[in-house]
C-alpha positions in Angstrom: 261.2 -17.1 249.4 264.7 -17.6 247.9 263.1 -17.7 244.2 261.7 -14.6 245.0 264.0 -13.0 245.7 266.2 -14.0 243.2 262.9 -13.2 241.1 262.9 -9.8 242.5 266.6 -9.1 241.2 266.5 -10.6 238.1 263.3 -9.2 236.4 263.3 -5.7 237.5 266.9 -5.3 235.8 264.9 -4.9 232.3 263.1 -2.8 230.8 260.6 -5.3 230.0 257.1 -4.3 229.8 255.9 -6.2 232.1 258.1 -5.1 235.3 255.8 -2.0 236.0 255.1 -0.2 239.6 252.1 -2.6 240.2 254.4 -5.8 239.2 256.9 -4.6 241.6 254.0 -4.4 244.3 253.2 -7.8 243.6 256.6 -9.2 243.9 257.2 -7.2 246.8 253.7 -8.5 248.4 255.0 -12.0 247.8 258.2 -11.6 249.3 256.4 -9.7 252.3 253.9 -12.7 252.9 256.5 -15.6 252.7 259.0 -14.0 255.2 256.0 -13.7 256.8 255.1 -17.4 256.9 259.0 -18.7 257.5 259.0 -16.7 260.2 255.6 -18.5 261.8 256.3 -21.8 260.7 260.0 -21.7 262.5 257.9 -20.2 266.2 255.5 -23.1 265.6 258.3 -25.3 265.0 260.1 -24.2 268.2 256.6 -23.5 270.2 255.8 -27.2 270.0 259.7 -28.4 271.1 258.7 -26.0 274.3 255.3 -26.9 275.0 255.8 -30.7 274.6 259.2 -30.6 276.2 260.8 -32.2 273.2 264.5 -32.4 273.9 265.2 -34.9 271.4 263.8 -32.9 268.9 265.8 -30.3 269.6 269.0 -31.5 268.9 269.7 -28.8 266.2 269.0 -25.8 268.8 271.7 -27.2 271.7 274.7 -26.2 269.2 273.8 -22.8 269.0 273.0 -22.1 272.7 275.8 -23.5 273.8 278.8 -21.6 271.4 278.1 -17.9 272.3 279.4 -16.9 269.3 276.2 -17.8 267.3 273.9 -15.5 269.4 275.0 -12.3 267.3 274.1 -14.7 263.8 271.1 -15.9 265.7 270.2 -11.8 266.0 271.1 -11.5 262.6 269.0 -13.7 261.2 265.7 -12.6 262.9 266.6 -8.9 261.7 267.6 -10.1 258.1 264.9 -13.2 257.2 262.4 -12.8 259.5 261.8 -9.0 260.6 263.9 -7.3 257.6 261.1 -7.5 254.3 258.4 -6.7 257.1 260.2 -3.5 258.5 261.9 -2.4 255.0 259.0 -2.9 252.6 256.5 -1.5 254.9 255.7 1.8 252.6 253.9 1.7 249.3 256.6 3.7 248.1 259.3 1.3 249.1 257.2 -1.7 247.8 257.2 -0.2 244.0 260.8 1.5 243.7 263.2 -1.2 241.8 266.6 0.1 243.6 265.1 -0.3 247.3 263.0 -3.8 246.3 267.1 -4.7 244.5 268.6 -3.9 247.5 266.0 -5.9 250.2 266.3 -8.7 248.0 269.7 -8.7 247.9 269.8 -8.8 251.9 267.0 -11.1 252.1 269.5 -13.5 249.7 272.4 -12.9 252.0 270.4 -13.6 254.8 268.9 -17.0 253.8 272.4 -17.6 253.1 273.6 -17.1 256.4 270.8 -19.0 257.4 271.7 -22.3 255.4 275.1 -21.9 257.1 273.9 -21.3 260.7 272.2 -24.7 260.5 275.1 -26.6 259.2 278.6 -25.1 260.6 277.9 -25.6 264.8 277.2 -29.3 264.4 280.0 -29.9 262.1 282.5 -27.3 263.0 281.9 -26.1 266.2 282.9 -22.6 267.2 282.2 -20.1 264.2 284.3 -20.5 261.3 284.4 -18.9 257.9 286.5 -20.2 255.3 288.0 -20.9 251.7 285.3 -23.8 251.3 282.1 -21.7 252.4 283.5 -18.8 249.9 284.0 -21.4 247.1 280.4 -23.6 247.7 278.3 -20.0 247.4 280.6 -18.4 244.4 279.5 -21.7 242.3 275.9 -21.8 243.3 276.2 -18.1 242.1 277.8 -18.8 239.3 275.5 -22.0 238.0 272.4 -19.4 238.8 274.2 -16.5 236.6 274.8 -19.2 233.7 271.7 -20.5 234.0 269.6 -17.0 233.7 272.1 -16.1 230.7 271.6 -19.6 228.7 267.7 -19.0 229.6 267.6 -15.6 227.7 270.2 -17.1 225.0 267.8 -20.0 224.4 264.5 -17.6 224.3 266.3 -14.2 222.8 265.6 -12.4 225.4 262.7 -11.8 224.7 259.6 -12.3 226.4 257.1 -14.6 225.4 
């Protein structure tokens, strides 16, 4: 879903032939369907701790019930990942305009972000915490993606082929 969405910003920038209404459809299709899927995979995950009563394979979830801090980035994430691409690229219209597929990608991005974070900070951390080192970690990762998508259209001319 990330490379989508990372697809979804990056390719709809140019002016390229081949970024057209129905290409944006596509992409947005594809986004659509794997939020989709993360979204069922994660209930099935968390349908079989509940059925099965699991509780040692639910060590990751005990963490975030028990800071209450996490519930509002627990609500976020089901609105952003989960229930944002379905409710904001719902219309036809939205699906095939670059700005408004731009701007869900860039949430959806954000969002997965958030996500990665959620499932790391409570069982090192604690309490929620947002620092110098979680600033620094993403504006590398951004910036090895940026260098890599500028040496990619360096190496081919930025053309496509």
């Amino acid at each position: 879903m990330t490379a989508w969405a990372v697809l979804a910003l990056v390719v709809p920038g140019g002016k390229s032939p081949g970024t057209g209404r129905e290409q944006l459809g596509d992409l947005s299709k594809l986004i659509l369907t794997f939020s989709l899927l993360t979204a069922y995979m994660m209930f099935s995950q968390l349908l079989v701790m509940w059925y099965e009563n699991l509780p040692a394979d639910a060590r990751f979830i005990v963490p975030r019930l028990r800071f209450e801090e996490y519930g509002g980035v627990s609500l976020a994430l089901l609105s952003i990942v989960y229930l944002g691409p379905l409710v904001l690229l719902l219309w036809r219209r939205a699906k095939r305009n670059r700005l408004w597929l731009g701007g869900v990608s860039g949430l959806l991005l954000g969002g997965l972000w958030l996500e990665r974070w959620w499932l790391v900070t409570p069982t090192v951390k604690g309490p929620v915490a947002f620092g110098l080192t979680e600033l620094s970690v993403t504006l590398a990762f951004v910036s090895a993606l940026v260098l890599g998508i500028l040496s990619f259209h360096r190496f081919t001319g930025g053309e496509r082929r």
